[in-house]
C-alpha positions as CSV (number, residue, x, y, z in Angstrom):
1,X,-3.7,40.0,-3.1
2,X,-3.6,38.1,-6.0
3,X,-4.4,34.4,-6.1
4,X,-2.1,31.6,-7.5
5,X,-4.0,31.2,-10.9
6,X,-3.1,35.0,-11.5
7,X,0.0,34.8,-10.4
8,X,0.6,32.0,-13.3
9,X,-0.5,34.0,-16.0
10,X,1.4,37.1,-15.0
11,X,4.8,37.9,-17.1
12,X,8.5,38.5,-15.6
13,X,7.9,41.9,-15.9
14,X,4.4,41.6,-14.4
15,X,6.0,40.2,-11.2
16,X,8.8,42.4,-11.1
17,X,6.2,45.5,-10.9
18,X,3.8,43.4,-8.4
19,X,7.1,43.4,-6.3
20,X,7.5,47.0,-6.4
21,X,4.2,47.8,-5.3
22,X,4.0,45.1,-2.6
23,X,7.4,46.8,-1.2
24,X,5.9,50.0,-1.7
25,X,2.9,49.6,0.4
26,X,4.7,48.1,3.5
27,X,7.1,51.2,3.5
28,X,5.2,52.7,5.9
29,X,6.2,50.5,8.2
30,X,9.5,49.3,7.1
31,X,12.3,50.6,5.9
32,X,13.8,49.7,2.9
33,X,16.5,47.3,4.4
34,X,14.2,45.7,6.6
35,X,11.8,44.3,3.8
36,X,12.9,42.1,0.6
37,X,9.9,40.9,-1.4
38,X,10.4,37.8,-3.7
39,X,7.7,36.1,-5.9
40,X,7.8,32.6,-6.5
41,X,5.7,30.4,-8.8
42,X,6.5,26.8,-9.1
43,X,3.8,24.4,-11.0
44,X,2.9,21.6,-8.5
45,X,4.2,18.1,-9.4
46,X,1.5,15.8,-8.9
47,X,2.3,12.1,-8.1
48,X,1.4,9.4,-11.0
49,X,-0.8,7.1,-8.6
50,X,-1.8,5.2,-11.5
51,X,1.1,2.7,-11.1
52,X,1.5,3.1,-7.6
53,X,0.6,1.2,-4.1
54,X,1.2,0.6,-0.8
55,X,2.3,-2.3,0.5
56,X,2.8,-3.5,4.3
57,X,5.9,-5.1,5.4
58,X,4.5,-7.2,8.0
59,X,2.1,-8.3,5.6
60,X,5.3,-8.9,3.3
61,X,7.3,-10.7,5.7
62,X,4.7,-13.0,6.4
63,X,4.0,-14.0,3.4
64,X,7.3,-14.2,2.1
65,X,8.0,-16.7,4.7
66,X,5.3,-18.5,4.4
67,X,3.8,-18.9,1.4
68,X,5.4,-21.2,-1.9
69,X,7.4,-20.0,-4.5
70,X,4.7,-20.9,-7.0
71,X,2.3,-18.7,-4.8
72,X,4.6,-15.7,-3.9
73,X,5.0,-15.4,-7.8
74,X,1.3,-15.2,-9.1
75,X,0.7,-12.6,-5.8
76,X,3.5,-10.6,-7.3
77,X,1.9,-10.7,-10.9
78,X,-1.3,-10.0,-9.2
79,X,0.0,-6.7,-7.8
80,X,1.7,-5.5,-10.8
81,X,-1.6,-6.3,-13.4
82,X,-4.2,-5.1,-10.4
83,X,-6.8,-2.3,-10.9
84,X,-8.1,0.4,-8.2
85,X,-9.4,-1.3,-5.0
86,X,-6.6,-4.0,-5.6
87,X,-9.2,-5.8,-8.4
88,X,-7.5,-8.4,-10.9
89,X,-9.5,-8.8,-14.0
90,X,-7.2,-11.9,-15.8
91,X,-8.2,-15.7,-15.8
92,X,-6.2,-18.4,-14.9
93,X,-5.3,-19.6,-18.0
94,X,-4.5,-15.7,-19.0
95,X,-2.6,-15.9,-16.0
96,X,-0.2,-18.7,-16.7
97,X,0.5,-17.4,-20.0
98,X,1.7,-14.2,-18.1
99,X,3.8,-16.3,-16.6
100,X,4.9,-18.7,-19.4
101,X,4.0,-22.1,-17.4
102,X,0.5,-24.0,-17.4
103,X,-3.1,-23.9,-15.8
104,X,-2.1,-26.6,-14.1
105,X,0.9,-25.1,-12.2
106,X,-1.2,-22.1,-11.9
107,X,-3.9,-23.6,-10.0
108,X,-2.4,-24.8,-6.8
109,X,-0.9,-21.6,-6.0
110,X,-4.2,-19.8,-6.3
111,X,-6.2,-22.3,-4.1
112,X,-3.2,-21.6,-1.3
113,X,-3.5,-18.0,-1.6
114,X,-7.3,-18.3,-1.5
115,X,-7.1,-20.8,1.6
116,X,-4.5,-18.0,3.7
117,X,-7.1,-15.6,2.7
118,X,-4.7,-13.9,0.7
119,X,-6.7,-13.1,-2.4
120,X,-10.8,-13.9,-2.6
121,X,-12.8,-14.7,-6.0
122,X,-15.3,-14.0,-7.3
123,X,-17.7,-14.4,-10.5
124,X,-17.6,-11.5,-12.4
125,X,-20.8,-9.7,-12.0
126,X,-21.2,-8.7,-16.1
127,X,-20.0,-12.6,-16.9
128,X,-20.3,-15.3,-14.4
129,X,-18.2,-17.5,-17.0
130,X,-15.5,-15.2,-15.6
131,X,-13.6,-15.1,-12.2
132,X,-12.9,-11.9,-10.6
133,X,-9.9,-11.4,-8.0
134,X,-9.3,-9.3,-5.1
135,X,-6.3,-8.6,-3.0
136,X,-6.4,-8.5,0.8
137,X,-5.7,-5.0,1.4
138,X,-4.1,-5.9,4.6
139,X,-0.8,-7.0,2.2
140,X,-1.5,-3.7,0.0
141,X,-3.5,-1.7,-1.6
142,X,-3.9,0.4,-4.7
143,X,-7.2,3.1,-5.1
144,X,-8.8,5.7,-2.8
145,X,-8.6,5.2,0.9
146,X,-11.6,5.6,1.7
147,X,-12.7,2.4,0.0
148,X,-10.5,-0.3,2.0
149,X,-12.1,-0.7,4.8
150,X,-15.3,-1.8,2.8
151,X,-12.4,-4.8,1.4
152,X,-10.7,-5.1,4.5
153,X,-14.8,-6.3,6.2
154,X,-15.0,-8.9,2.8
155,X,-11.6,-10.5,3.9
156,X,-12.3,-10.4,7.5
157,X,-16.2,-12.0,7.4
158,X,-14.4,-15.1,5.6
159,X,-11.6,-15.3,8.4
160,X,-8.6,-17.0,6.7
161,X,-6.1,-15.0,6.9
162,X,-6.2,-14.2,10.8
163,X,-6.2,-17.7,11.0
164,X,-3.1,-18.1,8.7
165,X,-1.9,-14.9,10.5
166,X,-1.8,-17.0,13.9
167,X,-0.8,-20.2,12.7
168,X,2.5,-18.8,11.2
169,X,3.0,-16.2,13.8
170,X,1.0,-17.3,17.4
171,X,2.9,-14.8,19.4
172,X,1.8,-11.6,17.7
173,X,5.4,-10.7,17.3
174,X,6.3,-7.4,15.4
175,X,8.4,-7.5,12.0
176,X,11.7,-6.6,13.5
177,X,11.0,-9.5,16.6
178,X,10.5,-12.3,13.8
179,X,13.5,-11.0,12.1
180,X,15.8,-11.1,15.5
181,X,14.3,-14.7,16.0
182,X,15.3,-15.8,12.6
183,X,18.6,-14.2,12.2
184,X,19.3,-15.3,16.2
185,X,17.2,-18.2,17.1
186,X,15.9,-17.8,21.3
187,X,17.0,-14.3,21.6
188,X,13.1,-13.1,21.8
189,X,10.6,-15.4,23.8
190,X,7.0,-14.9,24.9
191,X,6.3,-13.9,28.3
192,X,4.5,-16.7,29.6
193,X,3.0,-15.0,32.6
194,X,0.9,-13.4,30.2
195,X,-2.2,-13.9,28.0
196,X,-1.5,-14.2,24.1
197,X,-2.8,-10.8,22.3
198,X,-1.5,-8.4,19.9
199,X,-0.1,-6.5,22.7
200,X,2.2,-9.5,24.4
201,X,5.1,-8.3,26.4
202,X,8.3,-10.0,25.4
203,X,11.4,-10.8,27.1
204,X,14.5,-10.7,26.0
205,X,17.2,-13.4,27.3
C-alpha cells in the first residue's frame, strides 16, 4: 500500500495502473461489478491561524455592556494588533496614534480595562521603560492552547475580573438569559430559594 507522499508524486497514468492492479488483486474475491476502485488526492488546506482567534460571547456580551466606548475601542485595537498568547507590544502614546486621538483620551480607558481585569501590564522584560500588555484569555485568545491556562492563573491570582464579572452579572445568568432580561425586562428571575452559584436555577414567570 502506498502512502500519501507517494501517492503525490505519482502521474495520471501512474494512478490509473495502481487502479488496475488494486482491482486486480481483489478479484479473487469479487467480481468485477461488485468492486470500483477510485484514487483520490487532494492537497490539504491548512487554516492561516496567523490572523485568527477565538473569542467568547459571554465574555463579549459582558463587556460590551459594560464597559465605555472609549474602552470597548482600545480592546478591539488590542485584539486586532495582538501577538500569540494574546501579547500587545504597542505604547500608549503608539496607541492613540492608532487611533487618531490623544494620550490623554487613551489613558482612562486602559486604567478601566486594567481595573475589570480585562487586560494586565506589565514592564517589558528586555526594556522596563516599556509597558507590556496582555489580554484576559477568558474574552479571547490567540496562540497554542496549551499555553492559556498559564494566563488564565495571571488573571485569576489578581481577581478583578470575577469581581467585575459579579458586579455586572450577580446571578450567574447565561448569555441567552441576559439577553431575554434585556430585550423583556422580569421575564427571567432568580430563584430565591436557592444559594447564588454558577449553577442557579431560574424561574421563568
Amino acid at each position: 500500500m502506498k502512502d500519501e507522499e507517494e501517492l503525490k508524486r505519482m502521474t495520471k497514468k501512474d494512478l490509473y495502473e495502481y487502479k488496475l492492479k488494486v482491482q486486480k488483486a481483489l478479484e479473487s474475491d469479487f467480481t468485477e461489478n461488485d468492486l470500483e476502485v477510485n484514487v483520490f488526492v487532494k492537497k490539504a488546506n491548512k487554516m492561516n491561524v496567523k490572523n485568527f482567534m477565538f473569542l467568547f460571547q459571554d465574555t463579549e456580551f459582558l463587556l460590551a455592556s459594560s464597559l465605555s466606548k472609549r474602552a470597548c475601542q482600545v480592546i478591539m485595537l488590542f485584539r486586532a494588533i495582538c501577538k500569540y498568547e494574546n501579547r500587545v507590544d504597542y505604547q500608549i502614546n503608539q496607541i492613540a496614534k492608532l487611533l487618531s486621538t490623544s494620550r490623554q483620551t487613551i489613558s482612562p480607558a486602559i486604567t478601566e480595562l486594567k481595573e475589570k481585569g480585562v487586560i494586565l501590564e506589565f514592564k517589558d522584560e528586555f526594556d522596563a521603560r516599556k509597558s507590556v500588555f496582555y489580554i484576559n484569555p477568558e474574552s479571547q485568545w490567540k496562540g497554542k492552547m496549551a499555553k492559556m491556562s498559564s494566563l488564565k492563573t495571571v488573571f485569576n491570582d489578581k481577581g478583578l475580573f470575577e469581581v467585575h464579572q459579579k458586579q455586572e452579572n450577580p446571578y450567574q445568568l447565561t448569555i441567552d438569559q441576559q439577553i431575554d432580561n434585556v430585550l423583556t425586562p422580569g421575564l427571567i428571575k432568580p430563584n430565591k430559594s436557592l444559594p447564588l452559584s454558577p449553577n442557579q436555577d431560574f424561574e421563568e414567570e
